[in-house]
Structure formats: C-alpha cells, structure tokens
N, C-alpha and C positions, 0 to 999 in steps of 0.2 A: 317126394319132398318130406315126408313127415319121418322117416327113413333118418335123411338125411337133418333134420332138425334134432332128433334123440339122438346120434352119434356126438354132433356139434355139443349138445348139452351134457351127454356123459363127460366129452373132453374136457369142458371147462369146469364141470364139479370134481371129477380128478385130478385134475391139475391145482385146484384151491388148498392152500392150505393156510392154518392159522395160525398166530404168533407162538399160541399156546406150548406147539410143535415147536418151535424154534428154541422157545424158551427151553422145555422138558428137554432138547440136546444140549445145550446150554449147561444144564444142572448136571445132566449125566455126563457130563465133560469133566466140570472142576469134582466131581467129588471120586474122581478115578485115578488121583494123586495123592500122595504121602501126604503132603503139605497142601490142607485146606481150610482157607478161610471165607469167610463172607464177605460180602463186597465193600460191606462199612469198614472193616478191619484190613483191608487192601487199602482200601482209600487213606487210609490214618498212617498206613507204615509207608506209603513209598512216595515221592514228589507226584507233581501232575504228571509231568512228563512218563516219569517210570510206569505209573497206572494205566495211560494212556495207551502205551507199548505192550508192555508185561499183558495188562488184563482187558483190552479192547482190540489186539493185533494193528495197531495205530506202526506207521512208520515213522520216523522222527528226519527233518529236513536231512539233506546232505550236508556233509562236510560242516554239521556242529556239535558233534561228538567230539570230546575231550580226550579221550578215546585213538582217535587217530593216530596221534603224534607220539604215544608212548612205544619207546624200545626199549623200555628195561625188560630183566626178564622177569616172568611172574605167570600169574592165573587168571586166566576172567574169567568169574565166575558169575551164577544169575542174580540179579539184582532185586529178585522179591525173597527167594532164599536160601543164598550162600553155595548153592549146588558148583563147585568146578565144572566149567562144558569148555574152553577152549585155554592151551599152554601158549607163550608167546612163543616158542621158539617156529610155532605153525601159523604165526599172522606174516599176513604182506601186504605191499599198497596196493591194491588194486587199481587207485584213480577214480572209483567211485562214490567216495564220499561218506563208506560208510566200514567202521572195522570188520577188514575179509580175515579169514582164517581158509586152511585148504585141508584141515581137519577136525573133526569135534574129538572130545575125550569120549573115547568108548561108551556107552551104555546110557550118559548123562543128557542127548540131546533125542528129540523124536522126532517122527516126521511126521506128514499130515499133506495132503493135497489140498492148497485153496486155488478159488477158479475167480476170486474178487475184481481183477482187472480184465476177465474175461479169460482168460489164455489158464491151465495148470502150471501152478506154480509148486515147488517143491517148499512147505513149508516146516519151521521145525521149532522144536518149543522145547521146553527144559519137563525131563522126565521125573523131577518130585512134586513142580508148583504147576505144570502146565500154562505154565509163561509163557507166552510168545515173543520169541528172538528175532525172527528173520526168516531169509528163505537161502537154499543152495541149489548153485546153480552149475553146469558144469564148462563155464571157459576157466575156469583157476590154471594154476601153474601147470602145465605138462610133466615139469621134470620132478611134480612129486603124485597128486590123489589126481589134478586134473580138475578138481573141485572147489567153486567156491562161494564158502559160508558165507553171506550177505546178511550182518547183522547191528542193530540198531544199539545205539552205543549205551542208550540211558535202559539195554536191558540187562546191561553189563555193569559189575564192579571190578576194577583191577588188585589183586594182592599181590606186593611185590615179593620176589625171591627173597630179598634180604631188606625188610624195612628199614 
C-alpha cells in the first residue's frame, strides 16, 4: 500500500506544473522573431480582432472575413507586420468560411503543432512576428499541393497587384 501511495504521489508532483512555465515558453516564443514587441505595443497597433488572432491564436467566426470575396490579383500579407505569406493566384473557395490558399510563399510561413481541440493540428504563423495565421490541412486541391492553408482573414492584409 505505501508502495503504492509514493508512485500515486510522484505522478501527481510530476505531472504539476506552474503558470510560471507556461509563461517562460511564452516569452521564449515571441522573442525568437525579427519583429518583436510587447504586448502593450501589439495591443496599440492592430484592431481587437487582429490582436485577438495575430497574438492570442484566437480564430475569428466563419465566413466574416472581408477577405473571402476578393479576386484581384495581389499579396496577403501578415497583418501585425507586412511579411508577404500567400499570392492570390494560390487562393480558392474552399466553402469553409475562411481564405484557403494551397500554398504559402516559401520561407514566410512556420509551422508549429497545437493539440487545442484535442486532435494535432498543423498550425502555422508568419516567420518575422510569430503571428498566428491558421492551420493547414491536407484535403485542398488535388490537381495542385493537395493542401490547404486554413487561414483567418483579420491575420491578413491584401495588397493589390495594381492599386
């Protein structure tokens, strides 16, 4: 019995851990980017929504991105700062409510595994602010990567080919 009481009690002091930890990955997260601010100075440059997305991995409802309905051609870029991550001529509807791409710009986007809804999810963030975009997943288009970018519109800004 007592055996078995010390096992029980190592498990649960090992398995403990403190915010402290959460925070310290936290810190060593954003300061592993080009582009790094404090969270007051986050909070000041980008709307709720963008903050929300960008710097808390917040998703923003379906199908109310402004976002969706553009077909010009042009650049989305990230919305905390300027980085190019997806061309339009690699966006499609997917029907999901949210702007799919079925490729990122080379080198611009990162990936990351979050497990938030339980399941591994493929997530990806912009590689100067460590922004969080979205997640990719792969039913996208067959007849081109197979893949597709799931990404929240207010982490994006569009610049057009020819303003």
């Amino acid at each position: 019995m007592g055996k078995r009481l010390l096992v029980f009690a190592l498990v649960i002091f090992a398995g403990c851990k403190g915010t402290s930890q959460e925070e310290k990955k936290e810190a060593e997260k954003e300061t592993s980017f080009k582009v790094n601010k404090t969270d007051a100075e986050w909070r000041a440059e980008l709307t709720d929504m963008e903050y929300y997305v960008l710097r808390k991995a917040a998703t923003e409802n379906a199908f109310s991105s402004e976002l969706l309905d553009i077909k010009e051609k042009g650049t989305y870029v990230c919305a905390g700062c300027g980085t190019p991550l997806f061309k339009s001529e690699h966006k499609f509807d997917s029907g999901t409510g949210w702007p799919s791409f079925d490729r990122e710009i080379e080198g611009n986007v990162a990936y990351d595994v979050d497990y938030k809804i339980g399941v591994a999810r493929t997530e990806e963030h912009c590689t100067v602010c460590g922004g969080h975009l979205g997640h990719v997943f792969n039913d996208g288009p067959r007849n081109t990567t197979g893949k597709r970018h799931c990404i929240n519109g207010a982490a994006l800004d569009f610049i057009p080919d020819n303003p």
